[in-house]
N, C-alpha and C positions, 0 to 999 in steps of 0.2 A: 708675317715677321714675328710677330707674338706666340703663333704654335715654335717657333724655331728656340725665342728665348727661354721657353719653360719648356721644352724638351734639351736643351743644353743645362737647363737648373738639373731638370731631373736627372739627367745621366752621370753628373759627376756628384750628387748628392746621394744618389740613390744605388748607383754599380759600388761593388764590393772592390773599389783599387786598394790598392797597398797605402798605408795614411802620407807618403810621400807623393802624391796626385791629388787629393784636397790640401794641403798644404802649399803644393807649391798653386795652383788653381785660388788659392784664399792672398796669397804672396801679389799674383799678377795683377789681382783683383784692387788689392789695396794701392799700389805702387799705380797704378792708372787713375785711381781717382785722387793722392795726391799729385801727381801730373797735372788734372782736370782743376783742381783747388789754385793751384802756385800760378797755373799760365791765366788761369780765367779771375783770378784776382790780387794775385801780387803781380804789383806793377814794376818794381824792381827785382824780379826772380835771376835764375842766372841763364843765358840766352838756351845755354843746352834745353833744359824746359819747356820754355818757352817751343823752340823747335821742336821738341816731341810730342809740346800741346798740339800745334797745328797739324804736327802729322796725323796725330790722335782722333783730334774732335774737333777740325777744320769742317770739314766736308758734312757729315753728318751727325751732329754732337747728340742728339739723343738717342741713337741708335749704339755711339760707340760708350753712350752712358749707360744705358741697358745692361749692356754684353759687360763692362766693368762691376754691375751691380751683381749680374750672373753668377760671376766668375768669385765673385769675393763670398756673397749669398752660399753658391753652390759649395765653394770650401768649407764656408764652417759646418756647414749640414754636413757635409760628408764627411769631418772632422769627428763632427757627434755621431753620427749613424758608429763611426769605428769604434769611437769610446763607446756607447752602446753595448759591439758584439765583444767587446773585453772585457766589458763589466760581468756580462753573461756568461763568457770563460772564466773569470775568476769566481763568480757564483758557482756555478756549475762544479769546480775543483774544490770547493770548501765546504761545499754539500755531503762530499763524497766521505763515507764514515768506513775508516778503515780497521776499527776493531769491531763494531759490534754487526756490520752486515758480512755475507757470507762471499765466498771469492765471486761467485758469478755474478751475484748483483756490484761489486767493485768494479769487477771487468766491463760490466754492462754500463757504470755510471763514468767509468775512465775513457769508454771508447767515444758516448756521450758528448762528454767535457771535448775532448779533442776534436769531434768535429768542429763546437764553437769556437775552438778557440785557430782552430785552421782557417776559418771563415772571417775573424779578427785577426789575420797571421800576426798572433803574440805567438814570436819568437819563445820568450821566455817561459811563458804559461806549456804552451808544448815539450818544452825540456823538461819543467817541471814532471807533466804529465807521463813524459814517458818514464822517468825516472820511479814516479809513482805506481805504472801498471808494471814495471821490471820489479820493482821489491815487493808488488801484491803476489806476483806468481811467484819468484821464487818463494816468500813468505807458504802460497799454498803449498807447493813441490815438497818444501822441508815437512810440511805436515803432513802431506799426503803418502810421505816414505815412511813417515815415522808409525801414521796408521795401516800402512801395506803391510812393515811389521809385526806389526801388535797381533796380525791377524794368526796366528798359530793355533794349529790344531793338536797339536802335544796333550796327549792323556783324555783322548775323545774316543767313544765309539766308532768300528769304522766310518758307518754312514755320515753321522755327525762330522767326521774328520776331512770325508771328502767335500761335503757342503763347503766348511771352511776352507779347502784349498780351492773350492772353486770362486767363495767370496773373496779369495784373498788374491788371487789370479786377476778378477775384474776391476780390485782395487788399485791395484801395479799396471793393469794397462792402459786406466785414465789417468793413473800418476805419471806415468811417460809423457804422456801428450802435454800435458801442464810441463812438466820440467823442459820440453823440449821446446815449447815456448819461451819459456824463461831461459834458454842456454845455459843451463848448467848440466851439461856433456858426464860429469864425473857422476852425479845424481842418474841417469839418465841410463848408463854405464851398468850402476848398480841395481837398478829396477829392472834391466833386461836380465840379469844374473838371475836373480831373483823371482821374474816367470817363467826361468828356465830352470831352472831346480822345484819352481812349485809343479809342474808338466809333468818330470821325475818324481815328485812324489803324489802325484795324483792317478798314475800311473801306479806304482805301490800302493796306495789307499783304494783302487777299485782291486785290485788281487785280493787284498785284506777283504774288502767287502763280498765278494764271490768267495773266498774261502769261509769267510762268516756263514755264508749262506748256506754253503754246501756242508756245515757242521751244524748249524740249527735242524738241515731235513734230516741229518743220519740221526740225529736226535729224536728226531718226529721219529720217525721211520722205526727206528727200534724200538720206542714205546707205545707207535698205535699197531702194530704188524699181529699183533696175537688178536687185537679186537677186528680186525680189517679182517685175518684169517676167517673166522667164522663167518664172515657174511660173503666172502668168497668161496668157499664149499658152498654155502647155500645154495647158491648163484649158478655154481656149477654143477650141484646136485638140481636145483629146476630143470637147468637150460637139456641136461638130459633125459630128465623126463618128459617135456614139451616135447624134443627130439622123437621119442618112440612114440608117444600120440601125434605124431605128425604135427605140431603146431609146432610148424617152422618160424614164425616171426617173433611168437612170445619165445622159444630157442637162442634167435637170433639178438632178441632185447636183450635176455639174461647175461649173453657173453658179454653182449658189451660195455655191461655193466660191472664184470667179471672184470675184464680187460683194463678198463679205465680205474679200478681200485689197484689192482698188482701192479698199474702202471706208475701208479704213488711213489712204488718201491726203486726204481730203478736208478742206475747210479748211487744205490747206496750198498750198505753191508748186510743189509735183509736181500738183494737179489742173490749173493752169492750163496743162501741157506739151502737146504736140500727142501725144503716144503713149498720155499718161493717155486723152486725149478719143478716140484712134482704139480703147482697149480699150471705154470709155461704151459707144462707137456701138456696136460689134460684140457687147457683150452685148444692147443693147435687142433687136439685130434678129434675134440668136437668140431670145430671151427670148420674143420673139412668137411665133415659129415654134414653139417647144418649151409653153407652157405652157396655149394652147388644148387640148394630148392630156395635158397633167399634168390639166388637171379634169372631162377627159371621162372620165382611167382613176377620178381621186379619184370621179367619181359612181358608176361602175360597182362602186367597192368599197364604196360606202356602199351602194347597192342588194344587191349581195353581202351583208354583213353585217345589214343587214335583214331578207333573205330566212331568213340563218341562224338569226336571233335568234329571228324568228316559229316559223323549225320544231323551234328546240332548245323552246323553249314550249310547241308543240304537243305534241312527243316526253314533254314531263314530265321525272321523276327515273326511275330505273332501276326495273324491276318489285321488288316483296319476294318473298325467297326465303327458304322455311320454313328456321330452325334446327335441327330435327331429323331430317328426310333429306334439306334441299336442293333440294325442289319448288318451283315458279314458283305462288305461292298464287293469284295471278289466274289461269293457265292451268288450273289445279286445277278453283278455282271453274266459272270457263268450259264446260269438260271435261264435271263432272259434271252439268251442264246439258243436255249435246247425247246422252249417253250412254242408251245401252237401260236398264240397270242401274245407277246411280252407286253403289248399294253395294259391285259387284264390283271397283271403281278400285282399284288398284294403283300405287302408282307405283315407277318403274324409275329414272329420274336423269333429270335437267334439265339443260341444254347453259347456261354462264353468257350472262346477256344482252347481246345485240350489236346495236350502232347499227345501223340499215338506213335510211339516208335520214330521214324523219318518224318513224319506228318503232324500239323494240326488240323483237328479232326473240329469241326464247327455243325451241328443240328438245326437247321431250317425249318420254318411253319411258316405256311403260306398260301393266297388263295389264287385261284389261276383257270383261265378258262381250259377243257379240254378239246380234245378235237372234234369233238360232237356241237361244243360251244358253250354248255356247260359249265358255272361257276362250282369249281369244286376246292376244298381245303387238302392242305398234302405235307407231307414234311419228308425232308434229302438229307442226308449225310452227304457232307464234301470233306475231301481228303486235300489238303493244302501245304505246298512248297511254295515259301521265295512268295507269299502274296498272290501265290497265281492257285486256281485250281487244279490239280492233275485229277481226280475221279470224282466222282458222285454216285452214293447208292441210296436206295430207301432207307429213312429215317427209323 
């Protein structure tokens, strides 16, 4: 019975009801214990009482005194738990400094406030609140249009101008989302106009910036063309002398060296000169002459390096050489195969393995009985793929 009456304390002390549930809980609570007072010791009460005592606290009087104790107990607690989360709302909204922090930390300490004070449902504290995050956004919106403005690129460098329309582009499209918070539609209105004329002119300010550009190279262009000249004869004076000594690649370097300088020049007013077009002609008609022998050498090294790739393949990795005296284990193997005796083997030292064309080629010393019986010393060239043997000759 006693988990029942401090789980009834706790539930109306401790649940977040509306302050209309401990009050009237604190109400029921009192009104039965003077019921409990008037029948159980005034002896002239008025009969009504008296009747409600015994309904009351007839049968079981400390049980139906508990449950009144509960019920009054658990009101006031639950009275104060409310004042409590109000106190905390109202803390919370006087905390909140609306000149000297910045909107998001406002927003972030108004959304704050409003959940305490949702959880204390103060009515009042929450009008307050909303009224207070409506005039923080609009408060931002007016600033944030009045800086979307300010941001003008009038009397800037292209590049610089495009910069600013693009800073000022980003400014107007967080300003929307703020103003559109705030409902003010007419703000909101004006800030779409406003990215849509900055589109327009950001669209004009990359022309401006590409027409900059394309006036800074004719610039270049016509003042480095006379010094570029000279190193392009040169270029193309080498590439045909290479040409007639057959040294088609130092030929084929020169042009393109050639090519990639006159290529400086194009799209501007040095390609349409008569010297631009007499260097054109004179590389095309090298260029034919020398590049028919650039891709007959390119096939010949791609066949070249085919040829190498198949026999490094064939060749394998290097033979294994025993760790403990340094024997060619495949030649070993090999060896004690073709031998009279392979128990008599000895070995004497191994030459390290060397490329031979397809093969690694490995030198053998070694002692070994003959077919007579004969302990005699000898040394084999082994020719080696892939770790295997394929020949053996005298050493």
């Amino acid at each position: 019975m006693s988990f029942m009456l401090i789980g009834g304390f706790r539930f109306i002390a401790g649940h977040r009801f509306s302050i209309g549930v401990p009050v009237v809980s604190l109400l029921i609570g009192l009104t039965a214990a003077a019921v409990f007072i008037a029948g159980r010791w005034v002896k002239r009460g008025p009969e009504t009482v008296r009747k409600l005592y015994r309904a009351l606290f007839s049968r079981r009087p400390k049980l139906a005194l508990a449950w009144t104790a509960c019920l009054a107990l658990g009101g006031l607690a639950g009275i104060s738990s409310n004042h409590q989360r109000t106190s905390a709302c109202r803390s919370a909204i006087d905390a909140i400094d609306l000149r000297s922090a910045t909107f998001d930390q406002v927003a972030s300490a108004l959304i704050t406030a409003r959940a305490l004070c949702v959880s204390a449902e103060a009515t009042t504290q929450l009008a307050e609140l909303d009224e207070r995050l409506a005039a923080a956004r609009k408060a931002e919106c007016t600033k944030r249009v009045a800086q979307a403005g300010s941001l003008s690129p009038a009397k800037l460098p292209a590049e610089q101008a495009l910069a600013k329309l693009n800073e000022s582009k980003l400014a107007a499209i967080t300003s929307i989302e703020v103003c559109t918070a705030a409902g003010m539609s007419t703000e909101v209105r004006a800030l779409e106009a406003m990215v849509a004329e900055i589109d327009r002119q950001v669209i004009v300010a990359k022309g401006a910036v590409q027409l900059a550009a394309q006036e800074e190279k004719e610039r270049q262009a016509v003042a480095n063309f006379p010094t570029r000249s000279a190193s392009i004869r040169t270029k193309l004076a080498s590439a045909m002398q290479s040409t007639n000594q057959g040294r088609w690649a130092g030929a084929g370097s020169d042009l393109d060296d050639a090519e990639s300088m006159l290529g400086e020049f194009t799209n501007t007013s040095v390609a349409s000169t008569p010297v631009w077009s007499s260097f054109a002609k004179q590389l095309n008609v090298q260029r034919a002459r020398v590049q028919p022998q650039l891709a007959r050498i390119r096939r010949q090294e791609e066949t070249v390096r085919a040829a190498e790739q198949l026999t490094e393949k064939t060749r394998g990795t290097a033979p294994q050489m025993s760790g403990w005296n340094g024997a060619c284990i495949a030649c070993k193997d090999y060896l004690k195969q073709a031998m009279n005796d392979p128990d008599s083997f000895d070995h004497v030292r191994s030459s390290v393995p060397q490329i031979e064309g397809a093969y690694w080629s490995v030198v053998m010393v070694f002692r070994g009985k003959n077919a007579f019986g004969a302990t005699i010393m000898n040394a084999k060239k082994f020719y080696i793929q892939s770790d295997q043997v394929v020949r053996m000759t005298d050493g």
